[in-house]
C-alpha positions as CSV (number, residue, x, y, z in Angstrom):
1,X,-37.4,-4.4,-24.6
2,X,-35.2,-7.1,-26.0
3,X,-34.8,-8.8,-22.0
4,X,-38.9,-8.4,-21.7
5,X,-39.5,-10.2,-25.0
6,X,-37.1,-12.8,-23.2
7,X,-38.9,-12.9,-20.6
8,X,-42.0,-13.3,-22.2
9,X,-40.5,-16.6,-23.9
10,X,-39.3,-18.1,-21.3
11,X,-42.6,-18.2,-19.6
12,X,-44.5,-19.2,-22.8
13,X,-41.9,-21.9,-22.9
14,X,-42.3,-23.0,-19.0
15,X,-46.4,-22.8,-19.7
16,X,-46.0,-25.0,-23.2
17,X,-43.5,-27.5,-21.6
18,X,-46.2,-28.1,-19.0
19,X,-49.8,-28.2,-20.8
20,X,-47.9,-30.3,-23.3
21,X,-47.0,-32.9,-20.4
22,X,-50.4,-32.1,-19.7
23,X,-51.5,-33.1,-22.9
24,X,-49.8,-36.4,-22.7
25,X,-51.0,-37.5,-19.6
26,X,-54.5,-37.2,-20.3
27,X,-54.4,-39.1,-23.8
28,X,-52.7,-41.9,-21.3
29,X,-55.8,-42.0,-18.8
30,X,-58.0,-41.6,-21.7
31,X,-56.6,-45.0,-23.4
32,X,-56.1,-46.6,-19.9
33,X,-60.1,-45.9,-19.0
34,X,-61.4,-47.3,-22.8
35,X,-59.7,-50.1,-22.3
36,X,-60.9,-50.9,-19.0
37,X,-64.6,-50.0,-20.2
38,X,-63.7,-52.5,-22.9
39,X,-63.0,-55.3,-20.7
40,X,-66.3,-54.2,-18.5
41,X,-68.0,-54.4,-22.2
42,X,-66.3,-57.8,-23.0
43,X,-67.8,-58.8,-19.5
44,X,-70.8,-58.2,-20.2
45,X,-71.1,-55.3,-17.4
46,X,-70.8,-51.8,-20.0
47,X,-73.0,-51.0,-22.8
48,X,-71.3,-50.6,-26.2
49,X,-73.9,-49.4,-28.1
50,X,-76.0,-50.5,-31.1
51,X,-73.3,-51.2,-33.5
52,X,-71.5,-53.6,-31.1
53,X,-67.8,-54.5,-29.9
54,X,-66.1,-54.2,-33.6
55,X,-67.7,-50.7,-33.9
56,X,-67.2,-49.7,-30.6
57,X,-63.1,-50.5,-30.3
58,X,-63.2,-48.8,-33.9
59,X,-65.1,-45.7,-32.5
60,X,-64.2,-45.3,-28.9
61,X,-60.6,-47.4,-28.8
62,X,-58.7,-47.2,-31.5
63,X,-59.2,-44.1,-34.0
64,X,-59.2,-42.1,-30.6
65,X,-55.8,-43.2,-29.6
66,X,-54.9,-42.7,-33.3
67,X,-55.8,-38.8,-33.5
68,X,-54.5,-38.3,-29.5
69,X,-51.0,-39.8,-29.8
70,X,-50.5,-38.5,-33.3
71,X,-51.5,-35.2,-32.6
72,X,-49.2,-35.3,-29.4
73,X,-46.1,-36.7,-32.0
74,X,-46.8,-33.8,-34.0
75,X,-46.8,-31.0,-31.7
76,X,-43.4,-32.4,-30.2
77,X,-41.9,-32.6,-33.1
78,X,-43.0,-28.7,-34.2
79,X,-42.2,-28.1,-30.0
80,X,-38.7,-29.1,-30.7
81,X,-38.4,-26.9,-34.0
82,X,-36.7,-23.7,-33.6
83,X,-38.4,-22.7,-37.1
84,X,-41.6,-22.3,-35.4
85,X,-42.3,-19.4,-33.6
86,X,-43.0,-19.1,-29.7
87,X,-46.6,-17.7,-30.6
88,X,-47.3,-20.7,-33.2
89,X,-45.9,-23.3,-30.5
90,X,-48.9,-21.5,-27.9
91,X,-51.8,-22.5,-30.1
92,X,-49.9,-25.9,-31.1
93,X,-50.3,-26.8,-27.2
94,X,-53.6,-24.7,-26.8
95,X,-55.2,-26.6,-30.2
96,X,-53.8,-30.2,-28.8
97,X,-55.2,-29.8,-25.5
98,X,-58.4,-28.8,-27.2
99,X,-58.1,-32.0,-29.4
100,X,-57.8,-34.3,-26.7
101,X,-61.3,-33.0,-25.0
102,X,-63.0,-32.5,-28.4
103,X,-62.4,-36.5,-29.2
104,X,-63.3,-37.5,-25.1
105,X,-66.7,-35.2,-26.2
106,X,-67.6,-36.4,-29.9
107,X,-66.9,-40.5,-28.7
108,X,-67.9,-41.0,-25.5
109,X,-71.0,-38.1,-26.1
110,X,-73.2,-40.6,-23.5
111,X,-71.7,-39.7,-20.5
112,X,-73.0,-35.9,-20.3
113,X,-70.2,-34.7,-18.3
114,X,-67.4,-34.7,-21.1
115,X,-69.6,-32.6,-23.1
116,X,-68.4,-29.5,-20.8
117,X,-64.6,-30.7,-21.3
118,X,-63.5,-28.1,-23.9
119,X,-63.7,-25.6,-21.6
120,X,-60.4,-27.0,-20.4
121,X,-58.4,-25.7,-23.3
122,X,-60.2,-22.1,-23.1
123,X,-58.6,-21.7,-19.5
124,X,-55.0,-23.3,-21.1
125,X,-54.9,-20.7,-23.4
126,X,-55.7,-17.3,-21.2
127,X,-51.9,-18.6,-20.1
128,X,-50.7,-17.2,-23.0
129,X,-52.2,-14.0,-22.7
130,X,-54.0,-14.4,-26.1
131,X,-57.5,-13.1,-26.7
132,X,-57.8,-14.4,-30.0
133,X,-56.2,-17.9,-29.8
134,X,-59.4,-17.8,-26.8
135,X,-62.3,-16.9,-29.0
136,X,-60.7,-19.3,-31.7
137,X,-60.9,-22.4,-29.6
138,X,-64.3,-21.0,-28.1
139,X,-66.1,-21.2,-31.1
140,X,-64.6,-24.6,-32.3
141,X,-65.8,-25.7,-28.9
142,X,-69.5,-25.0,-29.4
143,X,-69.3,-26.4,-32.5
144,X,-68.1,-29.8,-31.4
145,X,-71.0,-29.0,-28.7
146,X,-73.5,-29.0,-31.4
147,X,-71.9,-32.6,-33.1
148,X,-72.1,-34.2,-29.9
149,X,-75.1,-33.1,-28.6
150,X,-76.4,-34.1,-32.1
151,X,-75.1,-37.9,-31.7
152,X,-76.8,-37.9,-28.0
153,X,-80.1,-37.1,-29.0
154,X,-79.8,-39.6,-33.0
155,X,-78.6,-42.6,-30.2
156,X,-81.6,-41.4,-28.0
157,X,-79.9,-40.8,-24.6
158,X,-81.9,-37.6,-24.6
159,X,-85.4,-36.1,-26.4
160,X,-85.6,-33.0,-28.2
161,X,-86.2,-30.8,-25.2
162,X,-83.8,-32.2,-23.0
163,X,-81.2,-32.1,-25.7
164,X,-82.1,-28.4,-26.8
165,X,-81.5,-27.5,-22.6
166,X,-78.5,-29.4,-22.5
167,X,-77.4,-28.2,-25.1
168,X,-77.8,-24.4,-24.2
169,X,-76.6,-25.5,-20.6
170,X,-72.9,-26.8,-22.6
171,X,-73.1,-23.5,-24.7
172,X,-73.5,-21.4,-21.7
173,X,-71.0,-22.9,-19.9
174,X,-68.3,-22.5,-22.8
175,X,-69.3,-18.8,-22.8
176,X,-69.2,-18.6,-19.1
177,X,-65.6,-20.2,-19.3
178,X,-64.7,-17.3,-22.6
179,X,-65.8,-15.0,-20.6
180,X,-63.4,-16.3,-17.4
181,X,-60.7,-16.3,-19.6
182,X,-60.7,-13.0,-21.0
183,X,-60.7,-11.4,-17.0
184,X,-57.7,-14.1,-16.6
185,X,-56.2,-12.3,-19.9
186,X,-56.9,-8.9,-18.4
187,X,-55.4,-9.3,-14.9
188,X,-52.2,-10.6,-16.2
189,X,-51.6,-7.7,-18.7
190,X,-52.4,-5.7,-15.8
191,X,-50.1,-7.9,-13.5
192,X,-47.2,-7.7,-15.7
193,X,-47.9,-3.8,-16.3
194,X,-47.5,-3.7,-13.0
195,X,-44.4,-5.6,-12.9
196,X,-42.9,-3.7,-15.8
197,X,-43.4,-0.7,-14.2
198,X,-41.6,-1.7,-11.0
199,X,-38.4,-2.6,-12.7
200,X,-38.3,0.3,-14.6
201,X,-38.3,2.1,-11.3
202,X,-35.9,0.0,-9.6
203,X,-33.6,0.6,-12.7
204,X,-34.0,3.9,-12.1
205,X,-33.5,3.9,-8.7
206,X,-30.1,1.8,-9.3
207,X,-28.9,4.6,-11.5
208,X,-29.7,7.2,-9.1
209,X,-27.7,5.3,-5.9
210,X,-24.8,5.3,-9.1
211,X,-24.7,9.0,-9.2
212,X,-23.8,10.6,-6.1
213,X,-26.1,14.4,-6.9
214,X,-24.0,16.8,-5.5
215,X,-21.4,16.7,-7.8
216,X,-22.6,14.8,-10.2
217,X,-19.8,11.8,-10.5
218,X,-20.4,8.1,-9.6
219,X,-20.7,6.8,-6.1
220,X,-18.1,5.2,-4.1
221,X,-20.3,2.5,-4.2
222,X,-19.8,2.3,-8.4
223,X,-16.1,3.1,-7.1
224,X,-15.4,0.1,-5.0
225,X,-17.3,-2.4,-7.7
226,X,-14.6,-0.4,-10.5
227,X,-11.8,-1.2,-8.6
228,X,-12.4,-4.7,-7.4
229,X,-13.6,-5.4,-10.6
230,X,-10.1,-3.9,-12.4
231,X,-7.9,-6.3,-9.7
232,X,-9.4,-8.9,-9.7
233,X,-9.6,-9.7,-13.4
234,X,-6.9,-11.9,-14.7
235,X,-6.0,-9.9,-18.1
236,X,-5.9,-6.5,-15.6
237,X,-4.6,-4.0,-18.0
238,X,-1.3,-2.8,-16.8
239,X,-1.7,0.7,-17.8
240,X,-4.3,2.2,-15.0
241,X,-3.7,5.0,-12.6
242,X,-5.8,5.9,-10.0
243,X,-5.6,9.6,-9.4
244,X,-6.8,10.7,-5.4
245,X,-7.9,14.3,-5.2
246,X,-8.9,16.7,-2.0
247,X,-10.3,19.9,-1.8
248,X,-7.6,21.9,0.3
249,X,-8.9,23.7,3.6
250,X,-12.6,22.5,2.6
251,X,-13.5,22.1,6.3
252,X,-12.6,25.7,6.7
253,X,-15.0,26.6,3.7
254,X,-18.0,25.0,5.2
255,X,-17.4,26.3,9.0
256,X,-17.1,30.5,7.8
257,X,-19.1,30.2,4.5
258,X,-21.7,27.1,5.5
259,X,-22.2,23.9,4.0
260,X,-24.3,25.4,1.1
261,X,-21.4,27.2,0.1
262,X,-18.8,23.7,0.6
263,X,-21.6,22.3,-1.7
264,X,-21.2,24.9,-4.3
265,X,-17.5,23.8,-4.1
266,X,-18.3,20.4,-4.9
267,X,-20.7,20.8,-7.4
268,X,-18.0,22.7,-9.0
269,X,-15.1,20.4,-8.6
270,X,-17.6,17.6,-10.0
271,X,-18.2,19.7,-13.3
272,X,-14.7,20.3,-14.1
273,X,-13.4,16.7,-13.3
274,X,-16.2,16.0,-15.6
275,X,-15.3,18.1,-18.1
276,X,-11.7,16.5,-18.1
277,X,-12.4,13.1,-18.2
278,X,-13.5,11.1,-21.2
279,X,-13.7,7.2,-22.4
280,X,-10.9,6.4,-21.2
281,X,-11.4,7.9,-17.4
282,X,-14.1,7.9,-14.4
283,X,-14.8,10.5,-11.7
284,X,-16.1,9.1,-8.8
285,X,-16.8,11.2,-5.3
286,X,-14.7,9.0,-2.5
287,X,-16.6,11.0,0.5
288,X,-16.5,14.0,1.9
289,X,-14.3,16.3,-0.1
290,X,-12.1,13.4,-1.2
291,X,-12.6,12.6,-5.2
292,X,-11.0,9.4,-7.3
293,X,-10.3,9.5,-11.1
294,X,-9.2,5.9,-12.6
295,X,-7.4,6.3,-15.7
296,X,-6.6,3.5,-18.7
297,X,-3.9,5.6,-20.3
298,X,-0.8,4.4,-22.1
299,X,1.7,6.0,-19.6
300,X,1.3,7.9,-16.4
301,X,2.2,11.0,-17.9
302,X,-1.2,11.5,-19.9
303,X,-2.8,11.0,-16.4
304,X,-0.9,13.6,-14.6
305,X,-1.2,16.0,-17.6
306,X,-5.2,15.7,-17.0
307,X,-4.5,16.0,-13.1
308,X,-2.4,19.3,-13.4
309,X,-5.3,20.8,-15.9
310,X,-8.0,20.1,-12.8
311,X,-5.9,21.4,-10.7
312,X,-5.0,24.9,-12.5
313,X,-8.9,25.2,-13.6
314,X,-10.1,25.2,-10.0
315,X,-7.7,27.3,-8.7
316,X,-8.9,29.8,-11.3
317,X,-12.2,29.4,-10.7
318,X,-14.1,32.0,-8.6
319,X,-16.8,31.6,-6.2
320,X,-18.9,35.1,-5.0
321,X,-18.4,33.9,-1.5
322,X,-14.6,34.2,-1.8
323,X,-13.8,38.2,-1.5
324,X,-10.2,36.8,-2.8
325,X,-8.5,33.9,-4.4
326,X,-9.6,30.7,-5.1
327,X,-10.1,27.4,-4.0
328,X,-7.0,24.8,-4.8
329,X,-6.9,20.8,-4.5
330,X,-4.3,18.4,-4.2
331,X,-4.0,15.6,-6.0
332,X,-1.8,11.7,-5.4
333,X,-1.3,9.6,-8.4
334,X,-0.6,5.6,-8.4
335,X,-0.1,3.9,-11.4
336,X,-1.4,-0.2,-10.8
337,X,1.1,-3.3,-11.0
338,X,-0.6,-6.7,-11.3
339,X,-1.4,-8.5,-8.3
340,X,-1.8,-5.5,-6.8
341,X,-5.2,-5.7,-4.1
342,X,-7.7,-2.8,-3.9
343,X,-6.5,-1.5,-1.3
344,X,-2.9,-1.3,-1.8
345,X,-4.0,0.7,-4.9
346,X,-5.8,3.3,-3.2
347,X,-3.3,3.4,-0.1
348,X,-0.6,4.3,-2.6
349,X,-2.6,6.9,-4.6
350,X,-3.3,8.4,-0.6
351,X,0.2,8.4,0.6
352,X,1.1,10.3,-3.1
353,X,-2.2,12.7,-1.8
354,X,-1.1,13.1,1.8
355,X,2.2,14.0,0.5
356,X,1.2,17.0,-1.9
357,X,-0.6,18.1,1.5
358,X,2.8,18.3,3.5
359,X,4.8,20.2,0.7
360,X,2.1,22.7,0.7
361,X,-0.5,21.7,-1.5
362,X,-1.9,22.9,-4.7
363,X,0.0,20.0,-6.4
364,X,0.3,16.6,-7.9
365,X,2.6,14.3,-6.6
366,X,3.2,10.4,-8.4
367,X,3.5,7.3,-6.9
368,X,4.8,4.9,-9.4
């Protein structure tokens, strides 16, 4: 949970970061294309209304910049903040965005296009994956529809039946664009359901490749990593052994009993180093019949006293297939010196195993 909610803010961050930037790019073009219009008006080649240049630069020039690059100071300032919450910091970006359009719409009303450009920050916020912050700006945007459809028709750049269809045209369309958003909204809750449930299976899958089922311990896969990982590190405890066990005659087992008898054997053999080991040990199957225990114990002797307890309980333990006796393992023990490679570990804990094979086996023999 605590890695998704990371997730989560690091892509309402990435999303913020870039309408913001948004944001300030378009209160740039807006003051870059009133100025121009000014010079066209001071030229004699653009209308500025009724109220003439004065009102016009206060209107359309100056108290626009004002609110855009104010509002933009603001929101970076409350961006930066780490008081402010990631959801807050959405509808900061989501509310600025809007703010830009809503001024373009409410001052510059007699170019009809701009009416429709608070639909912009409906789409910004379906980023966010937020159904209200969506109907919030949805409604302030047909209301800023009303003011400036309002001005459009008191200036007369439109009667009162081509300002009541224009104005149902701009309400449509920012119910057209709501209803966009909340299908945007949907699919990406459904996207990142989707999502969610893939890693969970690949984190399940991970754990199963860690387990090797037949007897239940980790895979030589986990063993390798354990071992590289314990040599390689410079503050390598000094006090690991790495125990090397084999099933005696196991070959024998699965050619006159079968191999679902051998895997009754391991299964076994899996449950008791199991049931030996604890925090401070790790069973891992090697292959075949071959099993590794890593110990962290204080001295050696703790580790062989575990070893020689394995040992004595599986060659205790009955099987029905057996009319007689049991089943034994031998077992090599190397204890790790620093600077010692992976392989030079397990090479010596396999010479100690090969050599309880040649004295008989049934025993455990240390490599120090």
């Amino acid at each position: 949970m605590e890695k998704r909610d990371r997730g989560r803010r690091h892509t309402d961050s990435y999303w913020q970061n870039r309408i913001f930037k948004v944001c300030q790019c378009l209160a740039e073009m807006i003051l870059g294309v009133e100025i121009l219009y000014m010079i066209a008006a001071l030229c004699g080649k653009a209308n500025v209304g009724a109220g003439g240049m004065e009102l016009f630069l206060i209107r359309c020039v100056v108290a626009p910049t004002i609110i855009n690059f104010g509002g933009i100071f603001i929101v970076k300032q409350l961006l930066k903040s780490t008081k402010v919450s990631e959801h807050r910091k959405n509808q900061l970006v989501c509310y600025q965005a809007f703010l830009l359009t809503a001024v373009i719409q409410c001052t510059h009303y007699y170019f009809a296009e701009v009416l429709l450009l608070p639909c912009i920050a409906i789409i910004f916020s379906a980023l966010f994956v937020d159904l209200k912050l969506c109907r919030n700006i949805s409604v302030i945007a047909c209301f800023t529809l009303s003011i400036a459809s309002i001005e459009r028709c008191a200036e007369g750049l439109q009667n009162g039946f081509e300002g009541i269809v224009a104005y149902l045209i701009g309400i449509t369309a920012v119910v057209c664009t709501y209803q966009v958003s909340i299908i945007l909204v949907q699919y990406e809750k459904v996207q990142y359901w989707l999502i969610s449930r893939s890693r969970r299976r690949k984190n399940e899958l991970l754990e199963q490749i860690k387990v090797e089922p037949t007897t239940g311990l980790l895979s030589r896969r986990v063993l390798m990593e354990t071992i590289d990982r314990c040599c390689e590190t410079e503050n390598a405890a000094e006090t690991m052994q790495l125990a090397m066990v084999d099933i005696d005659n196991f070959k024998k087992i699965n050619d006159t009993y079968g191999h679902l008898c051998g895997d009754e054997v391991l299964h076994r053999i899996g449950r008791i180093i199991k049931s030996h080991v604890n925090g401070d040990a790790e069973g891992y199957r090697y292959g075949g019949e071959e099993f590794v225990i890593i110990f962290n114990k204080d001295n050696i002797e703790e580790a062989v006293s575990i070893m020689e307890k394995i040992r004595i309980e599986m060659a205790k333990t009955r099987f029905d297939f057996l009319e007689d006796g049991g089943i034994t393992v031998s077992c090599g023990i190397a204890e790790y010196h620093k600077g010692m490679k992976p392989s030079e570990w397990l090479s010596k804990a396999d010479d100690s195993l090969y050599q309880a094979k040649s004295e008989g086996k049934n025993r455990v023999i240390v490599n120090i």
